[in-house]
DSSP file (Angstrom, degrees, kcal/mol; ACC not computed):
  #  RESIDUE AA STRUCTURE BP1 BP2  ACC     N-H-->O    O-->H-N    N-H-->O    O-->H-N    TCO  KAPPA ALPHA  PHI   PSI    X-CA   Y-CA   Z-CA
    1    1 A X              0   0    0      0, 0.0     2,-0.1     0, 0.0     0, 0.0   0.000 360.0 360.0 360.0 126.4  -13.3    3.0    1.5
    2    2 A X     >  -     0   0    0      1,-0.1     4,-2.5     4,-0.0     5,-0.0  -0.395 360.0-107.1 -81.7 165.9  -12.5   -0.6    2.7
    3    3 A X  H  > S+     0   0    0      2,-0.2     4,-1.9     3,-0.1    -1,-0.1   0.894 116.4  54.2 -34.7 -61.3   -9.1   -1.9    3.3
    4    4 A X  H >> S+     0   0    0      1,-0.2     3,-1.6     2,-0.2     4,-1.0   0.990 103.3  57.7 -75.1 -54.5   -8.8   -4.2    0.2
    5    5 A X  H 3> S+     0   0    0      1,-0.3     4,-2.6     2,-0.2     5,-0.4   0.825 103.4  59.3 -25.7 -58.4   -9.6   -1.0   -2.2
    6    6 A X  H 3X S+     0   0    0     -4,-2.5     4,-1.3     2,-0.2    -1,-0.3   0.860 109.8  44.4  -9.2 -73.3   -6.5    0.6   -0.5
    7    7 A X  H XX S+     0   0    0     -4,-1.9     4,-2.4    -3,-1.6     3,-0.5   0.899 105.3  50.1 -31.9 -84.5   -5.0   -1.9   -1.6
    8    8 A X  H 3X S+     0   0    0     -4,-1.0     4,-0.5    35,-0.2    -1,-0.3   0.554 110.4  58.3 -11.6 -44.2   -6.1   -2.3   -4.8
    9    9 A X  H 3X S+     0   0    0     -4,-2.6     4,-2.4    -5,-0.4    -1,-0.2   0.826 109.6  40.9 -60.9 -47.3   -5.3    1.6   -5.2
   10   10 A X  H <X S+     0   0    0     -4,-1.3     4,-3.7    -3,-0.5     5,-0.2   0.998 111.9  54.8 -70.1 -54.9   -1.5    1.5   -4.3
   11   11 A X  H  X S+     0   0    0     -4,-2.4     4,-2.3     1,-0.3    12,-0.2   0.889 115.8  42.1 -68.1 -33.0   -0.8   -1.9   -6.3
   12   12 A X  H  X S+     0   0    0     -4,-0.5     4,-2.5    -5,-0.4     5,-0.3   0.957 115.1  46.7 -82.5 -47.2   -2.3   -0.1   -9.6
   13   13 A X  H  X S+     0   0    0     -4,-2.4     4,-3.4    -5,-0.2    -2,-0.2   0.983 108.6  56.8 -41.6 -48.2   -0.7    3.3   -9.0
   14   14 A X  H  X S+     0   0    0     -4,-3.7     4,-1.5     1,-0.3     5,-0.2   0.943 114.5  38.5 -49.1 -56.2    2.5    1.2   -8.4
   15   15 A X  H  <>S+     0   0    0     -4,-2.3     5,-1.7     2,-0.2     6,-0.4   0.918 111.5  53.9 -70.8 -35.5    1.9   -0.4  -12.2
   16   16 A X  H ><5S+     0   0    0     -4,-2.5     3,-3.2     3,-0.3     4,-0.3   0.994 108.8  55.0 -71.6 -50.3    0.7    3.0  -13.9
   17   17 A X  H 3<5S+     0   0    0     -4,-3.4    -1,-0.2    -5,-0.3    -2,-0.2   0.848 105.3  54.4 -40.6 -58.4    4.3    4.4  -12.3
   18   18 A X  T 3<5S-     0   0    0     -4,-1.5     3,-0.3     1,-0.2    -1,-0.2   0.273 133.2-104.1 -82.6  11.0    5.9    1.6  -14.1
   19   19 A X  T < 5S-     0   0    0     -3,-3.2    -3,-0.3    -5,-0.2    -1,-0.2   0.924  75.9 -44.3  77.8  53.7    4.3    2.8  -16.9
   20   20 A X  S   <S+     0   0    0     -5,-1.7     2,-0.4    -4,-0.3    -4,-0.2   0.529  93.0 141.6  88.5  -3.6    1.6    0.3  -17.1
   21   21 A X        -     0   0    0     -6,-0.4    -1,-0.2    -3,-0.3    -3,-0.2  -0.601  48.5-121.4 -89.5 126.3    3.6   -3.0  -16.4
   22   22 A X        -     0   0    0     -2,-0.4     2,-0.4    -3,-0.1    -1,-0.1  -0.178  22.9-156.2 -73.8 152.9    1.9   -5.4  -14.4
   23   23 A X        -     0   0    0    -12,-0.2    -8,-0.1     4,-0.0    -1,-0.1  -0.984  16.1-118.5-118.7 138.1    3.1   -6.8  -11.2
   24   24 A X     >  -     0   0    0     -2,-0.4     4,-3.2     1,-0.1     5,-0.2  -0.181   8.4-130.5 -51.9 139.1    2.5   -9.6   -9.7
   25   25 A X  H  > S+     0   0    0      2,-0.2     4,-2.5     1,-0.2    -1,-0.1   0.921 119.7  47.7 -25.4 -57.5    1.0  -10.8   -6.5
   26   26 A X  H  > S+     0   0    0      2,-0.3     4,-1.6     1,-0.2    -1,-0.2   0.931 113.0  44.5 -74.5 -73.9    3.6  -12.8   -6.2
   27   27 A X  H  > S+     0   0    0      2,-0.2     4,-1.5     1,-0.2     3,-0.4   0.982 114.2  54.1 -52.8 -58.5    6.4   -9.9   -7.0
   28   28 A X  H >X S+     0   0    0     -4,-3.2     4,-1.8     1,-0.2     3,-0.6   0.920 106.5  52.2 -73.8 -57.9    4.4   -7.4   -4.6
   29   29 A X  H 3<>S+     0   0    0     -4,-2.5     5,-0.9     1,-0.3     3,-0.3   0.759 110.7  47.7  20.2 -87.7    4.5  -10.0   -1.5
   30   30 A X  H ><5S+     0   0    0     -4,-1.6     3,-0.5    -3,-0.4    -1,-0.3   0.630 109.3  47.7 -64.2 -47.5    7.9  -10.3   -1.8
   31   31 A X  H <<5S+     0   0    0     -4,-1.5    -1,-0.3    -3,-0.6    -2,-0.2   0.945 119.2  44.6 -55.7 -57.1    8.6   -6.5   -2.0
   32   32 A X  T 3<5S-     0   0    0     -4,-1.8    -2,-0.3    -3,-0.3    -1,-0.2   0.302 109.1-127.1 -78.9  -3.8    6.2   -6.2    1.2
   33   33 A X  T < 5S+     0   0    0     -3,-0.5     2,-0.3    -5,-0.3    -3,-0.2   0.968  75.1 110.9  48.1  51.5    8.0   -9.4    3.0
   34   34 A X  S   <S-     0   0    0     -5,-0.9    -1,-0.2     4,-0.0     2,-0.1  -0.883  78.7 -94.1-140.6 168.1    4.4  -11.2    3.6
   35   35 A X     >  -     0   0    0     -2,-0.3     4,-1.3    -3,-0.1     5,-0.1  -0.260  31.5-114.0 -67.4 162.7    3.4  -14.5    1.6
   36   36 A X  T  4 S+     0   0    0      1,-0.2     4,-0.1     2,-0.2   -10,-0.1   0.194 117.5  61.0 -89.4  14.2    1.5  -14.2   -1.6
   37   37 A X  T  > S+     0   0    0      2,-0.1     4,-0.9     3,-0.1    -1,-0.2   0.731 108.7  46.7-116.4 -50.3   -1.6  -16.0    0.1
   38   38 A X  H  > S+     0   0    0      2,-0.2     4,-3.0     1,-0.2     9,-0.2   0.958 108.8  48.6 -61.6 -65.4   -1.6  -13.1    2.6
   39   39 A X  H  < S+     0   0    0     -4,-1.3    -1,-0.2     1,-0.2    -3,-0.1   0.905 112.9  57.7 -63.2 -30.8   -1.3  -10.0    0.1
   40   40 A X  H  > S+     0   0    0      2,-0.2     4,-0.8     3,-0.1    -1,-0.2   0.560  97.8  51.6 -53.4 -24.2   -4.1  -11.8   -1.6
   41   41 A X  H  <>S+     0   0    0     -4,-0.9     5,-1.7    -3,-0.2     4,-0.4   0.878 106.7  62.5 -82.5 -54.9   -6.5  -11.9    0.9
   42   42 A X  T  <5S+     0   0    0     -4,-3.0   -35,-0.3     1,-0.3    -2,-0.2   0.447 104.6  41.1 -33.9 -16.0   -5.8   -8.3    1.2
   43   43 A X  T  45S+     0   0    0    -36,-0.1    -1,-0.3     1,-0.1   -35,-0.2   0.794 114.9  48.7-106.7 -37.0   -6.9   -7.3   -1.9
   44   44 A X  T  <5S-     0   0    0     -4,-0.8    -2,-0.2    -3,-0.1    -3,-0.1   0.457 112.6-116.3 -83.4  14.5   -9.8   -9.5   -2.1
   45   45 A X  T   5S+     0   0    0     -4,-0.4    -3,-0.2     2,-0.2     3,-0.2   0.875  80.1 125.5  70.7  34.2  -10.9   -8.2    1.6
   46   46 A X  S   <S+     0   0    0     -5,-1.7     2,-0.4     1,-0.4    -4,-0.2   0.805  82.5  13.2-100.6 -44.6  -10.5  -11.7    3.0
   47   47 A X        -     0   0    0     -6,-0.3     2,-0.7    -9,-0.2    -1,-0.4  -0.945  68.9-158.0-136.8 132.2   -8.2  -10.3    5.6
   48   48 A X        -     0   0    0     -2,-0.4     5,-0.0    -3,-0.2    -5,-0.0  -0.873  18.5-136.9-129.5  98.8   -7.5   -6.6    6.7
   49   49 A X     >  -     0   0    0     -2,-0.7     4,-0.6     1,-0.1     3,-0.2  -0.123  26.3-144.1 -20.2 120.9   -4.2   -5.6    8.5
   50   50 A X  H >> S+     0   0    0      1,-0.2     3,-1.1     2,-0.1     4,-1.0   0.969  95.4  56.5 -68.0 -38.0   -5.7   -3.2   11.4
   51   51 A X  H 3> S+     0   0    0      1,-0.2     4,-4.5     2,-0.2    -1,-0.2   0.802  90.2  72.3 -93.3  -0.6   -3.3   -0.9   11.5
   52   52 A X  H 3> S+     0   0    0      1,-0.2     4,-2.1     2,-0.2    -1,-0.2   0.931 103.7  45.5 -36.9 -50.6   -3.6    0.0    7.6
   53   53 A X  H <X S+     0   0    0     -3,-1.1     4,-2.8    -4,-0.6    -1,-0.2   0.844 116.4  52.2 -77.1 -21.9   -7.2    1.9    8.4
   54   54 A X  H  X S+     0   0    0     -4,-1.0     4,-1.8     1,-0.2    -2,-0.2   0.994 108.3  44.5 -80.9 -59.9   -5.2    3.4   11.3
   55   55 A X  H  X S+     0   0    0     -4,-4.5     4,-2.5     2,-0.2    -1,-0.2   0.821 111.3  54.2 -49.7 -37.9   -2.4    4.7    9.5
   56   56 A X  H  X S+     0   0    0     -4,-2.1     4,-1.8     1,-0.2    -1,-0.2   0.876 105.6  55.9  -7.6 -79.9   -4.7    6.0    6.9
   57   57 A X  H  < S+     0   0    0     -4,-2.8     3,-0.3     2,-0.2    -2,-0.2   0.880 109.5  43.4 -40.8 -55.1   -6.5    7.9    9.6
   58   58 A X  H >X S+     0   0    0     -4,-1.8     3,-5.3     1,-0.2     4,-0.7   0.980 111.8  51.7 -64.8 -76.6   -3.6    9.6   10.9
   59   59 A X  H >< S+     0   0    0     -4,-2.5     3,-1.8     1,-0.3    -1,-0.2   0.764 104.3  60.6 -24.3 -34.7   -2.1   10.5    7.4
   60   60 A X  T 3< S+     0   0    0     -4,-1.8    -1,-0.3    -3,-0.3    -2,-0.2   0.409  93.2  66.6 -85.0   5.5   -5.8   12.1    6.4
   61   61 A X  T <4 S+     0   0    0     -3,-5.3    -1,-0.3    -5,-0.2     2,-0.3   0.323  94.4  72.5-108.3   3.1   -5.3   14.6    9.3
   62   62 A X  S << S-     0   0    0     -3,-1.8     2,-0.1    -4,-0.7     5,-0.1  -0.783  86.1-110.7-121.4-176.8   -2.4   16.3    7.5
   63   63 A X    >   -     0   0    0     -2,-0.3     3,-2.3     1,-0.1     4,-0.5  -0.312  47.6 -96.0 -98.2 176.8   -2.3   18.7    4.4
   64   64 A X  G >> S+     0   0    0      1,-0.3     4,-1.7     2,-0.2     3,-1.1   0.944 125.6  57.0 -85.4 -22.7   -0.7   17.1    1.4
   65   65 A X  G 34 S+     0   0    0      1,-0.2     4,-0.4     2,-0.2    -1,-0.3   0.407 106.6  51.2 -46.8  -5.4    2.7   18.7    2.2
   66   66 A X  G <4 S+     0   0    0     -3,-2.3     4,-0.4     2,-0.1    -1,-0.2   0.034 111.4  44.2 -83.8  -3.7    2.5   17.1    5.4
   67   67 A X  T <> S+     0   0    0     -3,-1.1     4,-4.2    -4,-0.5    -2,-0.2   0.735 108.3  56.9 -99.6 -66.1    1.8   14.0    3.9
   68   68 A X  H  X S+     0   0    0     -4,-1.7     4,-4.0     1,-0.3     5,-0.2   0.992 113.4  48.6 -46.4 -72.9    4.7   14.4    1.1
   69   69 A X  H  > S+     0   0    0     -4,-0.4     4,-1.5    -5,-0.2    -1,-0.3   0.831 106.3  50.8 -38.4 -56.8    6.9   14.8    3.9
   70   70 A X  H  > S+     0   0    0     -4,-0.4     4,-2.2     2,-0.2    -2,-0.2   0.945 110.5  43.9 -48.7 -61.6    6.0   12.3    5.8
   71   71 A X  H  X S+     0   0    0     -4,-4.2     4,-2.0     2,-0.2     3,-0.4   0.906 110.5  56.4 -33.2 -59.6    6.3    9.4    3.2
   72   72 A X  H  X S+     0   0    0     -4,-4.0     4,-1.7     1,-0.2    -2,-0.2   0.898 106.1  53.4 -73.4 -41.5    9.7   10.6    1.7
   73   73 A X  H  X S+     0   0    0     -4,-1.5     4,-1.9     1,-0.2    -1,-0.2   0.621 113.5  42.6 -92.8 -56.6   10.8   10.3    5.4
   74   74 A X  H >X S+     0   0    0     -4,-2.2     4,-1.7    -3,-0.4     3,-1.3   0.988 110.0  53.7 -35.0 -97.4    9.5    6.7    5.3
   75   75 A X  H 3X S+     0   0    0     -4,-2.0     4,-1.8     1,-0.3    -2,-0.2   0.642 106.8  52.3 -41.2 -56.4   10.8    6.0    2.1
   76   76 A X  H >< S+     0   0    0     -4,-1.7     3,-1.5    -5,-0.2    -1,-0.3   0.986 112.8  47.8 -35.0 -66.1   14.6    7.2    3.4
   77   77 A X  H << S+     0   0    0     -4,-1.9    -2,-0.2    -3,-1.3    -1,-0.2   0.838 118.2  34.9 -59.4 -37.6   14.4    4.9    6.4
   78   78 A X  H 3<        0   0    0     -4,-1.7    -1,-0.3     1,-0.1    -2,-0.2   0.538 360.0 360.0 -99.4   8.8   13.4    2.0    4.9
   79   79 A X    <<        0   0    0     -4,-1.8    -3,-0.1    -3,-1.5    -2,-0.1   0.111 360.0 360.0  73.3 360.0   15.2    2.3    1.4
């Protein structure tokens, strides 16, 4: 799985949570604190954050309750 698929993955889970309502580049940027020229290259593979495949890696070495955990943990810190 490449980087921009990742991508691609989260920012449509993100809309099916929202019950199916798209979001924008533009809106998802902004959420993420990067330019919309940046998060666009990212989906189309144009440019790949490194440490995205890294974090990945780590996460894929725990069980999904390890996972779960982690994320809400994440989630707390950064609101």
């Amino acid at each position: 799985m490449e980087i921009n698929d990742i991508f691609n993955l989260l920012h449509n889970a993100i809309e099916a949570k929202n019950f199916g309502k798209k979001i924008s580049q533009k809106e998802m940027s902004k959420k993420l604190g990067i330019s919309m020229r940046t998060y666009q290259d990212w989906r189309l593979g144009n440019s790949k954050p490194q440490a995205v495949m890294s974090v990945f890696k780590l996460l894929s070495e725990l069980d999904d309750d390890e996972i779960l955990r982690v994320v809400k943990r994440v989630k707390k810190e950064i609101g």
